[in-house]
C-alpha positions as CSV (number, residue, x, y, z in Angstrom):
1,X,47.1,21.2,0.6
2,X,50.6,22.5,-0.1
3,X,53.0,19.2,-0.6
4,X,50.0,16.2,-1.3
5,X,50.3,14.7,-4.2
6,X,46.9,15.5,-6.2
7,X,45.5,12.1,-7.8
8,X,42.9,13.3,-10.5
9,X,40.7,16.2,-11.5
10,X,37.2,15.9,-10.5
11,X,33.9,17.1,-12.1
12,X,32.4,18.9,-8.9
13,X,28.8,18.3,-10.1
14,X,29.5,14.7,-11.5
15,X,32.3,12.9,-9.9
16,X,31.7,9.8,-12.3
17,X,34.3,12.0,-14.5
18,X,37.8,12.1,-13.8
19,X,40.5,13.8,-15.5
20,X,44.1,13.6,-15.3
21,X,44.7,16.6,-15.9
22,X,42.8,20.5,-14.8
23,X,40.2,21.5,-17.4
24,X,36.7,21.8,-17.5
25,X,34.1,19.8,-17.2
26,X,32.1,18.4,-20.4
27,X,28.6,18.5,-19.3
28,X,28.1,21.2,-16.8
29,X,31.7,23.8,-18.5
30,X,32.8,24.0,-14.5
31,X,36.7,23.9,-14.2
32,X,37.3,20.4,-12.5
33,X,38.9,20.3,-9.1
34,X,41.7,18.7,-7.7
35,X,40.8,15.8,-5.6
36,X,44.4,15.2,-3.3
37,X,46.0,12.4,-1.5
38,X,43.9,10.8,1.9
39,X,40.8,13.5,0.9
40,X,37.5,12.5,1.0
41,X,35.9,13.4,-2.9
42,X,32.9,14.4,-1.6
43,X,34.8,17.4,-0.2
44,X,35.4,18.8,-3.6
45,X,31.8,18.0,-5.0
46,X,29.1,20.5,-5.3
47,X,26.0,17.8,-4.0
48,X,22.4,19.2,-3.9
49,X,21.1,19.1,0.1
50,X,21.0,15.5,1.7
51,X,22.8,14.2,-1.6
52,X,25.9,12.5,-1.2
53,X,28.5,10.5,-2.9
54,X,29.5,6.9,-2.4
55,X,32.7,5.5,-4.8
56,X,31.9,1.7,-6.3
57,X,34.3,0.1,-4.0
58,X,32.0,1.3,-0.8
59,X,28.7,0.5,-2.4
60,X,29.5,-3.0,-3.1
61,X,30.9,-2.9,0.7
62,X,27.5,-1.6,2.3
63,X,25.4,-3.9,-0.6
64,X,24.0,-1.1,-2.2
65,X,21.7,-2.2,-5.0
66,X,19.1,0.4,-7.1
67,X,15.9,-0.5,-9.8
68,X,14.4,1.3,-12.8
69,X,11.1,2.7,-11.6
70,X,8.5,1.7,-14.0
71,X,4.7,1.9,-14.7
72,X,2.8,-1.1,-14.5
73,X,-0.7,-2.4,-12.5
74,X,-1.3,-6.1,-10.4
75,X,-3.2,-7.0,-7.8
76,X,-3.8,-5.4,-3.5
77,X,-4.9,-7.9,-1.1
78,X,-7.0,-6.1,1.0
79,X,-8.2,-7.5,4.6
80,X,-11.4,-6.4,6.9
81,X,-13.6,-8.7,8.8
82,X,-16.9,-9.8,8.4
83,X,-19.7,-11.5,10.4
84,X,-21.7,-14.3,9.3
85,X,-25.3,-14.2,9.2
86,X,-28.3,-16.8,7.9
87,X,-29.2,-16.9,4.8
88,X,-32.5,-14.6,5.0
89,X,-34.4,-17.2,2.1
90,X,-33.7,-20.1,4.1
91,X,-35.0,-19.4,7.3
92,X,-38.4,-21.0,8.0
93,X,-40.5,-20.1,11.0
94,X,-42.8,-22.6,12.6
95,X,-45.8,-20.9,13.4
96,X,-49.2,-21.2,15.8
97,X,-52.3,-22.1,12.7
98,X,-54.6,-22.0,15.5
99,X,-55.3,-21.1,19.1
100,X,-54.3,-23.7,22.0
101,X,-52.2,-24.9,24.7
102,X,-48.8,-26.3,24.4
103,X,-48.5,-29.8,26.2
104,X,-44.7,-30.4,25.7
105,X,-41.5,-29.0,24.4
106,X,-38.3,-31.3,23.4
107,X,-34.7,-30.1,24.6
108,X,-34.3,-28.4,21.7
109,X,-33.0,-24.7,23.0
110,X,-31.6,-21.8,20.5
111,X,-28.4,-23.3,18.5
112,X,-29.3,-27.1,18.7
113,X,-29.2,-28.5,15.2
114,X,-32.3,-30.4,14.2
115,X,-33.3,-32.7,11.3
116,X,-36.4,-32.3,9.2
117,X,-39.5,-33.6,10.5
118,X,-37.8,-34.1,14.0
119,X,-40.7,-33.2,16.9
120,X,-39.8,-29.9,18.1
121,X,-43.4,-29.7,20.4
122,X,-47.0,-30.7,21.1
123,X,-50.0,-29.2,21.4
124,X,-53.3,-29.4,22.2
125,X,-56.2,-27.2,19.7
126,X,-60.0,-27.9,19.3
127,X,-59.7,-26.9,15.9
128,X,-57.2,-30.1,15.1
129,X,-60.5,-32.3,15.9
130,X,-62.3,-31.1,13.1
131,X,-60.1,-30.5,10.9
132,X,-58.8,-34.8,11.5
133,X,-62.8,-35.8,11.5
134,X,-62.9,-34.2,8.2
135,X,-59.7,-35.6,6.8
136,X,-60.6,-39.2,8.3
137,X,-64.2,-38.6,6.8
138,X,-62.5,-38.1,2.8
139,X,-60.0,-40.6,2.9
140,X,-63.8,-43.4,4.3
141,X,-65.8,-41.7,1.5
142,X,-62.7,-42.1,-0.9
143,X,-62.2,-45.5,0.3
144,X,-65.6,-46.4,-0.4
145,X,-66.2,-45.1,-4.1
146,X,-62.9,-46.9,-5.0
147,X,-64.8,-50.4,-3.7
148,X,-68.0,-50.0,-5.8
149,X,-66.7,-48.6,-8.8
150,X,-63.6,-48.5,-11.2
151,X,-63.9,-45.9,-13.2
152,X,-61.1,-43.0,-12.4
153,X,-63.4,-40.2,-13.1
154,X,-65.5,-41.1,-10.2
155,X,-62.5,-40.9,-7.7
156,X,-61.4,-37.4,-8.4
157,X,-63.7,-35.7,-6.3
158,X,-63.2,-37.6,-2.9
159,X,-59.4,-37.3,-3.9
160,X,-59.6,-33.6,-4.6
161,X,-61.3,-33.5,-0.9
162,X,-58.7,-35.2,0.8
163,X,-56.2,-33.0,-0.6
164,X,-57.8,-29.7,0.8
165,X,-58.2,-31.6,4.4
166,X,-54.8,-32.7,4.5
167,X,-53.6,-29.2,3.6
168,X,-55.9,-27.8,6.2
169,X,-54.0,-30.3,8.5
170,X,-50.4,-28.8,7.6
171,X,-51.4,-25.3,7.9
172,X,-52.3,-25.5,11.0
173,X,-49.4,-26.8,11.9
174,X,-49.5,-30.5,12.1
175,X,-46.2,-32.1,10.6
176,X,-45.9,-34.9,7.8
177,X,-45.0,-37.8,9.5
178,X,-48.5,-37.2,11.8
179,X,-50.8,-36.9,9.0
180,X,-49.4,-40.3,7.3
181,X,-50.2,-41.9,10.9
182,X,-53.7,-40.4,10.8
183,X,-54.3,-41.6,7.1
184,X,-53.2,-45.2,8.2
185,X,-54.8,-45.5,11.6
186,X,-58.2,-43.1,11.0
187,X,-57.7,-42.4,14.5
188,X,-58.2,-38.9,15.9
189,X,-55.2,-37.6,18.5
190,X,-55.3,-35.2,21.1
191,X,-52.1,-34.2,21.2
192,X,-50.5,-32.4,17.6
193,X,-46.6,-32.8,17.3
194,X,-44.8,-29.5,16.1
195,X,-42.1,-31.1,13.4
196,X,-39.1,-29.3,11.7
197,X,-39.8,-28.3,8.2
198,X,-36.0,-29.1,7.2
199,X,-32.4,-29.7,8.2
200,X,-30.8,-26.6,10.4
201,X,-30.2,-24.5,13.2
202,X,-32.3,-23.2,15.8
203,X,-32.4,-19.2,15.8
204,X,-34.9,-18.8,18.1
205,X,-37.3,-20.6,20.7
206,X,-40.8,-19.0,22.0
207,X,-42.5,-21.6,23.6
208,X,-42.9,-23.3,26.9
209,X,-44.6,-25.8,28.4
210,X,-48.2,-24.7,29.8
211,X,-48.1,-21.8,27.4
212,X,-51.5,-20.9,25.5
213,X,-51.1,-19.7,22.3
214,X,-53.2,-17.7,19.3
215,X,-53.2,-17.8,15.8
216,X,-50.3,-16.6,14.2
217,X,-47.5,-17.3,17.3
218,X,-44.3,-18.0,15.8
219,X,-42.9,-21.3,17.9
220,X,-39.2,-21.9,16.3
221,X,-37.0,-19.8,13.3
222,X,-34.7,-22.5,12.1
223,X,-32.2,-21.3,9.7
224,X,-30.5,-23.7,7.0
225,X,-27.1,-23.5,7.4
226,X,-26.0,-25.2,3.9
227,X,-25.4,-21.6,2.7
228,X,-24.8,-18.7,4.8
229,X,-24.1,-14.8,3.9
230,X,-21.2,-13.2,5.6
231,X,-21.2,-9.0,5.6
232,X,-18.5,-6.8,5.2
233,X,-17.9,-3.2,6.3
234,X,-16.6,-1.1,3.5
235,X,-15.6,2.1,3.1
236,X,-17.6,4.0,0.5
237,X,-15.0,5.0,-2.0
238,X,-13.3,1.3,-2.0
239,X,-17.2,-0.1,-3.5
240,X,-15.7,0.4,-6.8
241,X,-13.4,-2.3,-6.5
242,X,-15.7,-5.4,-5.8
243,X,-17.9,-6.9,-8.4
244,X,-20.2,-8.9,-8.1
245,X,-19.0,-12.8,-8.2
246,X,-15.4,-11.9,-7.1
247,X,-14.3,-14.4,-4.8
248,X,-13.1,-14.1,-1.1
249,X,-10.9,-16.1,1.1
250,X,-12.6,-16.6,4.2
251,X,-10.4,-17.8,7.6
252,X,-12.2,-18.6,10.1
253,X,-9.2,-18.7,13.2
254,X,-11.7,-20.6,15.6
255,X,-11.8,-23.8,13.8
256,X,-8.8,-23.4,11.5
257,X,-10.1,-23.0,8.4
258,X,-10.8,-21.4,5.1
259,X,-13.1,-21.0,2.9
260,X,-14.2,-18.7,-0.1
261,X,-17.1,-16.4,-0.9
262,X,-18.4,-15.0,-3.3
263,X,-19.7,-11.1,-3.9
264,X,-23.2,-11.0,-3.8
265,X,-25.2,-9.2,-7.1
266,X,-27.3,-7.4,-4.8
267,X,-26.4,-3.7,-4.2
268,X,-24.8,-2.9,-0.5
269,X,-26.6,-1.3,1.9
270,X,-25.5,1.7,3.6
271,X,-25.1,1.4,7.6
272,X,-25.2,5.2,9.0
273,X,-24.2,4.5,12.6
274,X,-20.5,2.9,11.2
275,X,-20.9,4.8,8.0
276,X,-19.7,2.1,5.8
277,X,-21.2,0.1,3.5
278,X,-22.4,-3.2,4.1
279,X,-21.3,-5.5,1.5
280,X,-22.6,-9.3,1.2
281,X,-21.0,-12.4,0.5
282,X,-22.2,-15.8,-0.1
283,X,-20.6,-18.9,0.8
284,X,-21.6,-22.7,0.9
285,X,-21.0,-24.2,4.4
286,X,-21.1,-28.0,3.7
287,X,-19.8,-29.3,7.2
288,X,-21.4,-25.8,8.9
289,X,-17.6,-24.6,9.9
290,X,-19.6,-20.8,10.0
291,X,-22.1,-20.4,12.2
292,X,-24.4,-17.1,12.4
293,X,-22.8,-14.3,15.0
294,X,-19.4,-15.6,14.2
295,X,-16.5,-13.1,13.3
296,X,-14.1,-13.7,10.4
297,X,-11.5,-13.0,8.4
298,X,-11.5,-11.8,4.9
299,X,-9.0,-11.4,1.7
300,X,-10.2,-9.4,-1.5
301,X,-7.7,-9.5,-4.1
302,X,-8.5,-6.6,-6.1
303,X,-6.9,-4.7,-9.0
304,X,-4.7,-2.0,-9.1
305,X,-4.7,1.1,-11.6
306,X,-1.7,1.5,-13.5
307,X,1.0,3.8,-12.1
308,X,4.6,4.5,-11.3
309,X,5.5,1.9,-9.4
310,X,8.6,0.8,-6.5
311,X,9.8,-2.1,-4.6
312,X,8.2,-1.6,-0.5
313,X,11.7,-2.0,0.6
314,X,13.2,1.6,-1.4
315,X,10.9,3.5,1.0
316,X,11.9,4.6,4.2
317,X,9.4,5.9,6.3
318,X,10.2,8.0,9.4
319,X,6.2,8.2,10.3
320,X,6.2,12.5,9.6
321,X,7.7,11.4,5.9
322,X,8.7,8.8,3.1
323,X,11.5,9.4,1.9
324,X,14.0,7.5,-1.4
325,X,17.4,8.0,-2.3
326,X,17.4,8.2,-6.1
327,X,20.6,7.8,-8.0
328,X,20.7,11.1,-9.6
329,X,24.6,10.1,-11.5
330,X,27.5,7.7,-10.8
331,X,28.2,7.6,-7.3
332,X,25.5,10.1,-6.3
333,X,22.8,9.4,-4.1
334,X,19.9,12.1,-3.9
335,X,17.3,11.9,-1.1
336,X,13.9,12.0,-2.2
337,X,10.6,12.9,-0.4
338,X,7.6,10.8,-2.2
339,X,4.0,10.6,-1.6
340,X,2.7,7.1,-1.9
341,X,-0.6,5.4,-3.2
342,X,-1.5,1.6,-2.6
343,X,0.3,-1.0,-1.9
344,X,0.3,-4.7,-4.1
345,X,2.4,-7.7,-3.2
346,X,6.0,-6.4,-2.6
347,X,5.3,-3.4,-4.5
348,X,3.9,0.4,-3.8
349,X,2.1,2.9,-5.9
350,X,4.0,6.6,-6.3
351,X,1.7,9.5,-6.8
352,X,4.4,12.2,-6.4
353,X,8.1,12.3,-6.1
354,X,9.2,9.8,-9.1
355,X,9.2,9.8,-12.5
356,X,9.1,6.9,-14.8
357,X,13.1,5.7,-15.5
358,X,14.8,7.0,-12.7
359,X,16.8,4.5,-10.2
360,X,15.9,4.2,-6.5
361,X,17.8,2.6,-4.2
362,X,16.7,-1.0,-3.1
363,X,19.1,-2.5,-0.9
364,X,21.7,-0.5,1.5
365,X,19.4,2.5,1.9
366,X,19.5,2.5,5.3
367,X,23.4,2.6,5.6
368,X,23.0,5.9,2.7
369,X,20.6,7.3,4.8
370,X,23.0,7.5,7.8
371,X,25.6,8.6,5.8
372,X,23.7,11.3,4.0
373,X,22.5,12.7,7.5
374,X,26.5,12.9,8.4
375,X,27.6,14.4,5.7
376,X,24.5,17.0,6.4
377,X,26.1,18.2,9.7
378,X,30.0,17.7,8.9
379,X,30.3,18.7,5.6
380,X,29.5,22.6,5.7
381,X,32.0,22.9,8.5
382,X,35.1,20.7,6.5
383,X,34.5,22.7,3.7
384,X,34.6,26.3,5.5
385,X,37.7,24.8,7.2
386,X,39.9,23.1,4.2
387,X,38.8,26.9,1.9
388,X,39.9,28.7,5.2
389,X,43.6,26.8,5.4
390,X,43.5,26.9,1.5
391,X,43.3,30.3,1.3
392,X,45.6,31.1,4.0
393,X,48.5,29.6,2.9
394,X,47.9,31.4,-0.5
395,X,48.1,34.2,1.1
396,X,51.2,33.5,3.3
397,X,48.7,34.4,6.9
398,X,47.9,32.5,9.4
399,X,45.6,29.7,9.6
400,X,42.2,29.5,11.3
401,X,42.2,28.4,15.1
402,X,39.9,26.5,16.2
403,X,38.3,26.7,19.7
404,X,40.6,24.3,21.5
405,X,43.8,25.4,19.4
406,X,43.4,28.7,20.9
407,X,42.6,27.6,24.4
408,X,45.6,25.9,24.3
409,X,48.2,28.7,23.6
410,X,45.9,30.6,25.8
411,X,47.2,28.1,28.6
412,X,50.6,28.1,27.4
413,X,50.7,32.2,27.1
414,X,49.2,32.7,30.8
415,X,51.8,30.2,32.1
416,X,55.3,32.1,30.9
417,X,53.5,34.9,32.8
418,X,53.2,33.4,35.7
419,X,56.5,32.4,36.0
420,X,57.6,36.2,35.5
421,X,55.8,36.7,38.0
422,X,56.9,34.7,40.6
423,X,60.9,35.5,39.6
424,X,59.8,39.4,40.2
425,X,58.2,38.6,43.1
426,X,61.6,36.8,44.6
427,X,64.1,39.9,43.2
428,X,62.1,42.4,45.3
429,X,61.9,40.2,48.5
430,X,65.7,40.1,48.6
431,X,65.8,43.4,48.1
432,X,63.9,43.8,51.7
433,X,66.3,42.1,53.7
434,X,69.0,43.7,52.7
435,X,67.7,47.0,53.6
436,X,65.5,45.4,57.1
């Protein structure tokens, strides 16, 4: 470096401090080194591997920005899907009270939406005569005690047997708005009309027109769709984060919409074939936007425990590691292998690699990133170049020659030979014809 002005003394393990002067360093008691006209710094500075050094001027150039990393807690959005199912208490099943023959079935097929008391069916049983003769026969004998005498005491009886027939009626399965007709007409039908016991969905059809039928058949499962549950799959070790009543957004992408849910209180049930747990929500379904079967999608918000904490963007991740670049001093860029934990809004859990009050990088990374794997492959061979030149001059020898250097007075050696050569060559041949 013989003949370049030298512009300061640098601390080779901190270049924040600069001296005008040689001495030695403050902090670490190294003796500072010169850093000389058109050098790079980093040249001169003893960096830990992957480390490098970037001046104020060329950070604010590339946008390099860094953050404290603190401890603190939020909240993860977590996403899974989940498939809606009837609620298991409001599904009522319209069953056979006694043997017989179905006469007719309405077009009511599995999924049509029917309204209470709306004739699903007819049938045809011998034991609906009876059961109508004796029903017609309390309401006459009712009729009849209420003509001859006032007294109230006298009708609870033939009341109290009307009751029991028109509860015989229903269980075996003729609807409500039949059994007014038969109490206004006193006629006896043939034909029994199957009705729906409430508002819903059919589940499930088993019966046909023609079919004969015993006690106990089940003809229709209509579900109420006011409220539905929707199940989860969960993994066992995330359990601990629901509780019960936590709410849920629901989007369901079919219909464009969304909902909410809430955890149910009941425990979830373990599903060995997935080996997850199935969690359940509950949900009111007003305008029936979920049907049962249907897929959707769901968003727990659910806590965080507090930890060391970093901006997503500080972390660069290569897919075989994540790595940081922590700002070890002025100017000095360290990378950083870290292991991570969970992720919350824009931020990211550190289990390993960070300690609480250090400075990551959060903006420019990338460009530091390139420039640290530059320096990685350039710098050892600068340095063992510069010391080499340094020390020959010093010593008044000759410099190191690289590779090409050398082939090129190789070149230029061979060439002056040649040229001998061929001059030799000419002398002798003269020499020939003089004696020839």
């Amino acid at each position: 470096m013989t003949g370049k002005h030298i512009l300061y003394y640098v601390d080779p393990m901190h270049p924040a401090y600069r001296a005008d002067k040689p001495g030695i360093a403050p902090d670490c008691g190294m003796a500072l080194v010169p850093v000389y006209e058109g050098e790079d710094p980093a040249l001169r500075l003893q960096l830990q591997p992957g480390a490098v050094y970037i001046d104020p001027q060329k950070q604010r150039l590339i946008g390099v920005s860094v953050q404290t990393v603190e401890r603190n807690s939020g909240s993860r959005l977590m996403r899974t899907t989940g498939r809606v199912e009837t609620n298991e208490t409001k599904v009522h099943r319209v069953m056979a009270g006694a043997e017989g023959w179905v006469q007719s079935v309405q077009n009511n097929t599995e999924g049509t939406l029917v309204k209470k008391d709306e004739i699903l069916a007819s049938v045809y049983s011998r034991e609906f005569r009876n059961a109508e003769q004796a029903y017609i026969g309390s309401i006459a004998s009712m009729d009849r005690l209420r003509g001859n005498s006032s007294m109230e005491d006298v009708n609870r009886p033939s009341d109290a047997n009307m009751r029991i027939n028109e509860e015989q009626l229903r269980s075996l399965g003729m609807g409500e708005p039949q059994i007014k007709e038969l109490a206004k007409t006193h006629q006896i039908t043939r034909d029994i009309t199957i009705t729906s016991p409430i508002d819903g969905i059919v589940l499930s059809r088993s019966v046909a027109p023609g079919q004969r039928f015993e006690a106990g058949t089940e003809f229709y499962r209509i579900g109420d769709l006011s409220d539905v549950w929707i199940t989860a799959d969960i993994i066992g070790n995330e359990m601990q984060l629901f509780h019960p009543g936590a709410r849920v957004r629901v989007n369901v992408r079919e219909r464009a919409k969304t909902v909410y849910a809430t955890v149910s209180k009941d425990p979830p049930l373990f599903d060995p074939a997935s080996r997850t747990l199935k969690l359940r929500l509950e949900a009111q379904n007003p305008d029936l936007i979920l049907r049962p079967d249907m897929f959707v999608d769901l968003e727990f918000s659910v806590p965080t425990p507090p930890g060391v904490s970093i901006p997503q963007e500080a972390v660069l991740d290569s897919g075989m590691q994540k790595v940081v670049y922590v700002e070890t001093s002025d100017g000095v860029f360290e990378r950083r292998k870290v292991a991570l934990g969970t992720a919350y809004g824009d931020y990211i859990t550190v289990t390993n690699g960070l300690k609480v009050g250090e400075r990551v990088v959060i903006s420019g990374n990338f460009l530091i990133d390139s420039e640290s794997r530059m320096r990685s492959s350039l710098l050892p061979s600068s340095t063992i170049a510069c010391d080499t030149k340094q020390a020959a001059a010093n010593r008044g020898t000759p410099s190191f020659i690289g590779p090409l250097q050398k082939a090129g007075q190789d070149s230029a050696r061979y060439g002056d030979a040649g040229v001998e050569v061929g001059n030799l060559a000419q002398v002798l041949g003269a020499h020939r014809g003089a004696y020839a």
